[in-house]
C-alpha beads as a LAMMPS data file, in Angstrom:
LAMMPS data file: protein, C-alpha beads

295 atoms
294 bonds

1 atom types
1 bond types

-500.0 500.0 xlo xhi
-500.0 500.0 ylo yhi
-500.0 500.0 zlo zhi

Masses

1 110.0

Atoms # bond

1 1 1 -153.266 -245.689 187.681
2 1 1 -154.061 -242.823 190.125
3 1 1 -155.818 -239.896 189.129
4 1 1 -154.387 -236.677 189.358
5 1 1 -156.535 -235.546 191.886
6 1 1 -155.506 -238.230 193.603
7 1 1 -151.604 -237.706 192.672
8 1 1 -151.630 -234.713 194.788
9 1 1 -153.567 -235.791 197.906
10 1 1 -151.618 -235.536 200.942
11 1 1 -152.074 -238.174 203.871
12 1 1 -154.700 -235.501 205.390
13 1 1 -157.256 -235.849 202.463
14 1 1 -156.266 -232.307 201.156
15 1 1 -155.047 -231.421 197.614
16 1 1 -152.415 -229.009 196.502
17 1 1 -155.254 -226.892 195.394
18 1 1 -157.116 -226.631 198.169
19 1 1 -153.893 -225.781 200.518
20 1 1 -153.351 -223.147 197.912
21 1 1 -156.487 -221.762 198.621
22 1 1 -155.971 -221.811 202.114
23 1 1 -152.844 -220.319 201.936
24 1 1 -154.152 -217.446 199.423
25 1 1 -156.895 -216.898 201.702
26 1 1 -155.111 -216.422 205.071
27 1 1 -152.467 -214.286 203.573
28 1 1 -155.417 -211.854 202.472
29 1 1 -156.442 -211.770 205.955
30 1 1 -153.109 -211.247 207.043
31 1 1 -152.452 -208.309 204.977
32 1 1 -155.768 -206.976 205.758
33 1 1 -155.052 -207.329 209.528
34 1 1 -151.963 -205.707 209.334
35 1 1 -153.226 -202.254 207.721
36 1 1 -155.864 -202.147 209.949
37 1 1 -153.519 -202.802 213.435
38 1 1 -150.733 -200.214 212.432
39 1 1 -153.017 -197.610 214.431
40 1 1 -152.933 -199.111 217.183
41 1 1 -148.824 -199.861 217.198
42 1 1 -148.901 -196.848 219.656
43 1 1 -150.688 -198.119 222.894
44 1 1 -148.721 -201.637 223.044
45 1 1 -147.938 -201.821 226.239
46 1 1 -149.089 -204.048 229.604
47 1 1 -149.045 -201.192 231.949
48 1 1 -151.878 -199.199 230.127
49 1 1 -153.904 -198.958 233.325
50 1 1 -157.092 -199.161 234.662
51 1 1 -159.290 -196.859 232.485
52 1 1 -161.890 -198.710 230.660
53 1 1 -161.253 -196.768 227.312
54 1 1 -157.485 -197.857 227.863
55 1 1 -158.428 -200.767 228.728
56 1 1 -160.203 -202.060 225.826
57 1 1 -157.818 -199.968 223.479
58 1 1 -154.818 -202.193 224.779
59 1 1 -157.039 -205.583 224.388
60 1 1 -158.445 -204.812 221.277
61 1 1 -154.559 -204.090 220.328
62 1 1 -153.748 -207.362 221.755
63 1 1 -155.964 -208.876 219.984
64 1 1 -154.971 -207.626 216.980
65 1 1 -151.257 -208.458 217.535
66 1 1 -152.196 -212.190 218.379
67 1 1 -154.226 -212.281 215.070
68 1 1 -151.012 -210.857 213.124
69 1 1 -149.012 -213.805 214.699
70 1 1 -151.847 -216.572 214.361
71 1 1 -152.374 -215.499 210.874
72 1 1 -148.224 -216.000 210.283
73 1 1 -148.176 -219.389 211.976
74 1 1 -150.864 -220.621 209.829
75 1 1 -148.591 -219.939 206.536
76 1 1 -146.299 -221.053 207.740
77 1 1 -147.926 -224.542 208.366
78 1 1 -149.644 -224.584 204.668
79 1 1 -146.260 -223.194 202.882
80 1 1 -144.734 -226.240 204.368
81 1 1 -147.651 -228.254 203.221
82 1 1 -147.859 -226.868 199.673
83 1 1 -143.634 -227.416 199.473
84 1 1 -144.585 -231.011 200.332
85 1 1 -147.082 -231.185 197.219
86 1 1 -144.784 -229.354 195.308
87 1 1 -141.272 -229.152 195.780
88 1 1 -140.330 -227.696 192.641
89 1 1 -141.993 -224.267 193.431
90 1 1 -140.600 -224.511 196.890
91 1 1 -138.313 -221.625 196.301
92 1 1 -141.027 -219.243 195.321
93 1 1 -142.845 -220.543 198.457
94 1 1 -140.425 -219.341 201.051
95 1 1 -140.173 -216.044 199.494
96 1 1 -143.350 -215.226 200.004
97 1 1 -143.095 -216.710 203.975
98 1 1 -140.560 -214.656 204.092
99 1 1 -142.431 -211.358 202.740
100 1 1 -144.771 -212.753 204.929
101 1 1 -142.352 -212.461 208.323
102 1 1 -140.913 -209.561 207.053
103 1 1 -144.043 -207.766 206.969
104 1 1 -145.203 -209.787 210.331
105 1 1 -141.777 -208.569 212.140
106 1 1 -142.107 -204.775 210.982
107 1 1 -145.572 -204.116 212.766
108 1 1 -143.301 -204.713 215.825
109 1 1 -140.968 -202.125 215.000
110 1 1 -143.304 -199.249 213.164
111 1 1 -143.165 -197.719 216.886
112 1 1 -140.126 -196.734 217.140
113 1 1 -140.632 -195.097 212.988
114 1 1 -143.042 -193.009 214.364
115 1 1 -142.568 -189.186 215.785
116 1 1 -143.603 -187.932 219.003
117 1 1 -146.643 -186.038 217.451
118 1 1 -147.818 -189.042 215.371
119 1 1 -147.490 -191.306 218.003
120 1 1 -149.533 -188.576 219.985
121 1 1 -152.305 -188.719 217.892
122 1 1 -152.624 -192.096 217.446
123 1 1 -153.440 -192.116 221.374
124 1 1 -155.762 -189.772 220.682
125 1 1 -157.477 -191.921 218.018
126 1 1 -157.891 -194.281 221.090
127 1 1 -159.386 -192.187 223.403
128 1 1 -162.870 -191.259 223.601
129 1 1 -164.031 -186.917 223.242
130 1 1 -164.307 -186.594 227.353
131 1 1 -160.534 -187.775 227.873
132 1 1 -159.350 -186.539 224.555
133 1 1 -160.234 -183.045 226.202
134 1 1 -158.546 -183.750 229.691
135 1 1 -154.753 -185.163 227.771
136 1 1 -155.035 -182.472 225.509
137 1 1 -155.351 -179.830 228.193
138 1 1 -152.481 -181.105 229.844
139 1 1 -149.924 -182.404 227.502
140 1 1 -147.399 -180.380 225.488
141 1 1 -145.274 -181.421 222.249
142 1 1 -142.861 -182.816 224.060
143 1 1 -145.116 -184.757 226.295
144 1 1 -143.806 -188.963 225.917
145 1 1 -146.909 -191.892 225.450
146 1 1 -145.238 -193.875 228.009
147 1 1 -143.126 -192.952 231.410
148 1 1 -143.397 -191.387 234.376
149 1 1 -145.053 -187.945 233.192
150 1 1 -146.221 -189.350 230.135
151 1 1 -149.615 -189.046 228.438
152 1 1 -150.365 -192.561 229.854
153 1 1 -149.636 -191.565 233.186
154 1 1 -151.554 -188.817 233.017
155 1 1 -154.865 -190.118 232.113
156 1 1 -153.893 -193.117 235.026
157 1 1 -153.723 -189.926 237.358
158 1 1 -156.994 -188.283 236.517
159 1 1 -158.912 -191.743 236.252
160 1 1 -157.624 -192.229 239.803
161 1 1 -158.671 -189.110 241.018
162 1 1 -162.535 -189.210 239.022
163 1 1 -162.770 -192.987 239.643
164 1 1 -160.919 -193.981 242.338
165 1 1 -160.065 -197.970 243.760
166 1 1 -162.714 -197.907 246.589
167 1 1 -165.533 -196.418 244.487
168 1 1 -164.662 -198.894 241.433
169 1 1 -165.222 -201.420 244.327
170 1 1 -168.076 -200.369 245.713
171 1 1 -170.045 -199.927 242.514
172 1 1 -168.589 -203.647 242.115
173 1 1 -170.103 -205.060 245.443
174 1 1 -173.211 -203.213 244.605
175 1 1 -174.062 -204.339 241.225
176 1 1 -176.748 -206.098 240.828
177 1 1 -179.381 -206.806 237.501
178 1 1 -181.617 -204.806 236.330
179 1 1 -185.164 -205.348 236.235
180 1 1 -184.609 -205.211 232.323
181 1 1 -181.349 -206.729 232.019
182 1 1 -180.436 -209.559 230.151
183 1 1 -178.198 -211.826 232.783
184 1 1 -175.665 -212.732 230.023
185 1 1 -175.608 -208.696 230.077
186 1 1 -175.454 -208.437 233.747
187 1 1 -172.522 -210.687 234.021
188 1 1 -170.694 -209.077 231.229
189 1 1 -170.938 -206.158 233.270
190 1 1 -169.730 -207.658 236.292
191 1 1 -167.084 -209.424 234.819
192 1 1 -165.853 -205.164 233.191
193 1 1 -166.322 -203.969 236.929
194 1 1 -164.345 -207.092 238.635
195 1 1 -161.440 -205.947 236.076
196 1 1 -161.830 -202.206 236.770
197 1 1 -162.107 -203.548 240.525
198 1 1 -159.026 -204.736 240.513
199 1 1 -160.439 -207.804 242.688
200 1 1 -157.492 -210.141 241.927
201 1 1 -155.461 -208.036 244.390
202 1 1 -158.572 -208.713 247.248
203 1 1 -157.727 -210.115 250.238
204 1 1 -159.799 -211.554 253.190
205 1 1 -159.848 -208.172 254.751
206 1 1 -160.502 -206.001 251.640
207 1 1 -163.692 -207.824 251.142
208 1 1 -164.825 -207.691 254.727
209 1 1 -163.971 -203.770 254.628
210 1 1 -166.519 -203.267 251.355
211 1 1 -169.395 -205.496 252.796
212 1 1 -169.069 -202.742 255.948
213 1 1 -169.034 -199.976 253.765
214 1 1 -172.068 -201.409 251.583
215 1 1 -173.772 -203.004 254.424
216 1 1 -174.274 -200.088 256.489
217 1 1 -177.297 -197.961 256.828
218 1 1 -175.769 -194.907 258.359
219 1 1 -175.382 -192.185 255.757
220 1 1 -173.258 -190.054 258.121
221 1 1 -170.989 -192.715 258.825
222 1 1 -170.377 -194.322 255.178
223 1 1 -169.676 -190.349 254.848
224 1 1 -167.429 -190.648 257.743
225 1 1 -165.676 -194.128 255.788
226 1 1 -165.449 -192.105 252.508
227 1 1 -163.230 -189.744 253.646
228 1 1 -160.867 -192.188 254.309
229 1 1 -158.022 -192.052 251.650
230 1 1 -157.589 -195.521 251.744
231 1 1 -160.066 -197.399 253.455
232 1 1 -159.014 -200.837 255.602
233 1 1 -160.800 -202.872 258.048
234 1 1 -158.941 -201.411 260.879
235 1 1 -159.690 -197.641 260.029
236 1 1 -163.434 -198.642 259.395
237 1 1 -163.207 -199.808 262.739
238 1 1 -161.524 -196.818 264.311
239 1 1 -163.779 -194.436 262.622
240 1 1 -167.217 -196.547 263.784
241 1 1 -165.786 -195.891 266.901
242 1 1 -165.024 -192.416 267.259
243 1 1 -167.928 -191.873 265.191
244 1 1 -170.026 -193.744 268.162
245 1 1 -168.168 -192.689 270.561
246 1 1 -169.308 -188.533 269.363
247 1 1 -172.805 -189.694 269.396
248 1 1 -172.726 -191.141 272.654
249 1 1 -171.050 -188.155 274.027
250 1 1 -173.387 -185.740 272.394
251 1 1 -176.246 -187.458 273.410
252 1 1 -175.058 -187.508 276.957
253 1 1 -174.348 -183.884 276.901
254 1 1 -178.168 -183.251 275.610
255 1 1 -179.570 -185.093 278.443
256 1 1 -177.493 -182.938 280.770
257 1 1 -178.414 -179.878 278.735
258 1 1 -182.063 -180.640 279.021
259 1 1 -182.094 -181.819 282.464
260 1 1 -180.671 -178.586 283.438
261 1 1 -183.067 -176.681 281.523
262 1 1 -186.096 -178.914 283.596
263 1 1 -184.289 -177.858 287.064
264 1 1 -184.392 -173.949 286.125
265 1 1 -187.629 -174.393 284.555
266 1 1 -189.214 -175.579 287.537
267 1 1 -187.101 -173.299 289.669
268 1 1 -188.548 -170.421 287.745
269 1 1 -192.076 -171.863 287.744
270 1 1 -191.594 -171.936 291.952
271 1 1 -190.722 -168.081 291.940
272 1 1 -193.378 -167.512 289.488
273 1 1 -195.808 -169.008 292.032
274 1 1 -194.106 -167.979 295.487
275 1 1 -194.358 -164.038 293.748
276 1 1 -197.860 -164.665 293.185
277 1 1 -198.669 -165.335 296.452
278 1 1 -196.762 -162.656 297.972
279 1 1 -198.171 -160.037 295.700
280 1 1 -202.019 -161.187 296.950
281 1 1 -201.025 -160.944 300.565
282 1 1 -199.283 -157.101 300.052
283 1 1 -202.958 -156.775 298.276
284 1 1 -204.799 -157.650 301.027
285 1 1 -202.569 -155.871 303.046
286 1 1 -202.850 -152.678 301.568
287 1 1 -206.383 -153.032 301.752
288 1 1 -207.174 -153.489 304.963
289 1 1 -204.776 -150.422 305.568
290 1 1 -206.853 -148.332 303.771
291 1 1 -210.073 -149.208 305.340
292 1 1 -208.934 -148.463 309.161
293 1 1 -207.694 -144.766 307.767
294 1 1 -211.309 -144.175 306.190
295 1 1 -212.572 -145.153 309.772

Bonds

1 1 1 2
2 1 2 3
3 1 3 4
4 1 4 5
5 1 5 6
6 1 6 7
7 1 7 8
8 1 8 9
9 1 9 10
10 1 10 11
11 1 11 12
12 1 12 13
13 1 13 14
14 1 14 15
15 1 15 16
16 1 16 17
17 1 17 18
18 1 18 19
19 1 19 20
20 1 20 21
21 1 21 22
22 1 22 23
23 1 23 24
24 1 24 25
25 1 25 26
26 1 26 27
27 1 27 28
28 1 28 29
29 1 29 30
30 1 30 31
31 1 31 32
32 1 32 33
33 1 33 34
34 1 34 35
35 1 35 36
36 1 36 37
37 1 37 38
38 1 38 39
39 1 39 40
40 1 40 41
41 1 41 42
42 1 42 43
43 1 43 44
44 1 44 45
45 1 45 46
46 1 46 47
47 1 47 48
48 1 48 49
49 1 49 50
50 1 50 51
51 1 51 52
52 1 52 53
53 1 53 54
54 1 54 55
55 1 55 56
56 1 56 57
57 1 57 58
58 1 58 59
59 1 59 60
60 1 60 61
61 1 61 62
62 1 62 63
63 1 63 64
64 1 64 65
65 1 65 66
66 1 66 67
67 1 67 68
68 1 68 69
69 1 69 70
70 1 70 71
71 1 71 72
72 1 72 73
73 1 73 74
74 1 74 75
75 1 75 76
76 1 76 77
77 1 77 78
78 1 78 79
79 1 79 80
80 1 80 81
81 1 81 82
82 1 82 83
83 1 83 84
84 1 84 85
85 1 85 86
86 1 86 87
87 1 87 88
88 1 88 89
89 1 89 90
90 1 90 91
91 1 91 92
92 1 92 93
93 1 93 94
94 1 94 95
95 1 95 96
96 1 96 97
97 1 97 98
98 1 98 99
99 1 99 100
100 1 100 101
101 1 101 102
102 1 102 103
103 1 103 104
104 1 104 105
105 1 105 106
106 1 106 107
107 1 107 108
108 1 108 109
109 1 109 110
110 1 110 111
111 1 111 112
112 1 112 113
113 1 113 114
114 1 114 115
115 1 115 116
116 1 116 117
117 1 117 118
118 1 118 119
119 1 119 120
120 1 120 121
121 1 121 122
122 1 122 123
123 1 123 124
124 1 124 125
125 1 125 126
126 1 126 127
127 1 127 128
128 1 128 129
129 1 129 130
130 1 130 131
131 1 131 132
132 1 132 133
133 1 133 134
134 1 134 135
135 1 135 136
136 1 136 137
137 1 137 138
138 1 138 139
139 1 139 140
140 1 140 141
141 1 141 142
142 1 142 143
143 1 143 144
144 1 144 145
145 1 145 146
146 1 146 147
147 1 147 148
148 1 148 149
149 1 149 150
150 1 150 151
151 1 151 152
152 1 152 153
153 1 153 154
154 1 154 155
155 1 155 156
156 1 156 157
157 1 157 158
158 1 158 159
159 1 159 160
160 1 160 161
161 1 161 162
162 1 162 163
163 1 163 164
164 1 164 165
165 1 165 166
166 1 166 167
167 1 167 168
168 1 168 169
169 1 169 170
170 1 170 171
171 1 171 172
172 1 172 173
173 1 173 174
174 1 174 175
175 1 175 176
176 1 176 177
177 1 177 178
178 1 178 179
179 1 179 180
180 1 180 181
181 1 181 182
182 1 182 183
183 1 183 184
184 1 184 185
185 1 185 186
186 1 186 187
187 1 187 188
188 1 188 189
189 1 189 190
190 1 190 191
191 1 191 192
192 1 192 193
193 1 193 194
194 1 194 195
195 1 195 196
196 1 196 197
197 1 197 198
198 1 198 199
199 1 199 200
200 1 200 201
201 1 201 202
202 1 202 203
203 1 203 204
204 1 204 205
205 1 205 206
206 1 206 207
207 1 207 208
208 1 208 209
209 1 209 210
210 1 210 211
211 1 211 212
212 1 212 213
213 1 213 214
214 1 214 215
215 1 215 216
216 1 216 217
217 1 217 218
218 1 218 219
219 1 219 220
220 1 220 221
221 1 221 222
222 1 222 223
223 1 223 224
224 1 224 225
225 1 225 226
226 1 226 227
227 1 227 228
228 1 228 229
229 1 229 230
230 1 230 231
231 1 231 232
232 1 232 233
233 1 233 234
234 1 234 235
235 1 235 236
236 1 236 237
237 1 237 238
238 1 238 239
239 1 239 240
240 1 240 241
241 1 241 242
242 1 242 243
243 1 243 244
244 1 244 245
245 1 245 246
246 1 246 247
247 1 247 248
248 1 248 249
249 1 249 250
250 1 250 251
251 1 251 252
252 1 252 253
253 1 253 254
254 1 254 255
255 1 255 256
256 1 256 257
257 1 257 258
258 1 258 259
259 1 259 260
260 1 260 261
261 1 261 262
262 1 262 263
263 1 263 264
264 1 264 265
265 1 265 266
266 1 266 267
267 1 267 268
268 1 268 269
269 1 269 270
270 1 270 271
271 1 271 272
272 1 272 273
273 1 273 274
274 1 274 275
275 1 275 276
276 1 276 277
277 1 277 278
278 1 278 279
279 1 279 280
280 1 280 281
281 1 281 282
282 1 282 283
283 1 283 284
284 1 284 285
285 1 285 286
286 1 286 287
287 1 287 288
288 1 288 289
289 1 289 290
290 1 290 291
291 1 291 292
292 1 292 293
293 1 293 294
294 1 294 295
């Protein structure tokens, strides 16, 4: 006769009790995982933008959210299980799964619970002191999280303006490791930049416009490329050009300038000379004169 350890081993090799500890043990982190996500209900959305502090707000969110759900899906595997060991508490089993959902389902829906202002400052919780001070300056009450002039767009805005596409792609093309630098570091880095880069979106051109921009040597002309609003291969090109095209002017100009200067220079150096001359001879002149009176 089987023991009744043995009774209540499943095909797997597990027991009843040890599914029951499993199950215990994931709904704890469940619970847990749930309290600590519902302050971050408020920035669940896939058009966050391209801030870093968004940025890792919305994936640490995300992250959260996908815990919530794998968390869910593992009860609901071992409440199946444990039904299987024991069917006679399998009514007490799917109350609790569905507690369990219930609880699961309403961290979904706690957004639309909360008020404008709460939701507010649960951005705010987010965000770190520098852009806390920039949304608060510019938001009012009534001021949405999401929208067109919404608190989200409003930080996009101003991280566009301090931070914008072609210097997040620059500082991309031009990263390289410290002296110091761990390379698993480095490449964590890289791998942040690439995101804030936006390098998905790169096309053959876009990276032959950087390597110009970062390849050249010319400070006035990569000041000259900056100003460009949005730089592309073919206004590189067309600013190079009228840029060298201004420099070869100028310089032409300055060897006219100069050469014109030599030509009066010399001109004046002649008359200098030819005066000179003169003014010995009316010398002479005058002296002679004044020797026949005396005789």
């Amino acid at each position: 006769m089987a023991s009744d350890s043995q009774s209540t081993e499943g095909m797997s090799g597990r027991t009843a009790d040890n599914v029951m500890r499993s199950l215990k043990s994931y709904r704890s982190h469940l619970t847990r995982t749930i309290v600590t996500t519902k302050r971050f209900i408020p920035v669940v959305t896939a058009s966050i933008g391209s801030s870093s502090a968004l940025s890792n707000a919305k994936e640490r969110l995300i992250s959260r959210l996908n815990e919530v759900e794998g968390y869910f899906t593992k009860i609901l595997q071992l409440t199946i299980e444990a039904q299987e060991f024991d069917p006679t508490n399998a009514e007490k089993l799917d109350s609790d799964l569905d507690n369990d959902r219930a609880r699961t389902d309403d961290l979904g829906e706690k957004m639309e619970k909360l008020s404008l202002k709460e939701r507010q400052s649960y951005l705010k919780v987010l965000l770190d002191t520098d852009l806390n001070s920039r949304l608060s300056t510019t938001i009012t009450n009534e001021t949405e999280i999401f929208g067109p002039e919404s608190c989200i767009a409003m930080l996009q805005n101003d991280f566009n303006i301090r931070y914008p596409l072609v210097t997040r792609r620059l500082e991309y093309f031009n990263r390289k490791q410290g002296n110091d630098e761990l390379f698993t570091d480095f490449l964590a880095k890289s791998k942040e930049l690439a995101n804030l880069a936006e390098i998905d979106n790169l096309k053959k051109d876009d990276v032959l416009t950087f390597n110009a921009l970062r390849g050249t040597t010319n400070r006035e002309l990569l000041d000259e490329f900056l100003k460009i609003e949005e730089p592309t291969l073919e206004r590189i090109e067309k600013t190079a050009k009228l840029y060298e095209g201004k420099r070869t002017t100028k310089a032409k100009l300055s060897d006219e300038t100069n050469q014109v200067m030599k030509v009066r220079e010399t001109k004046d150096n002649a008359r200098g000379r030819g005066s000179g001359r003169r003014g010995g001879n009316n010398e002479r002149s005058k002296t002679k004169g004044s020797k026949s009176r005396s005789n």
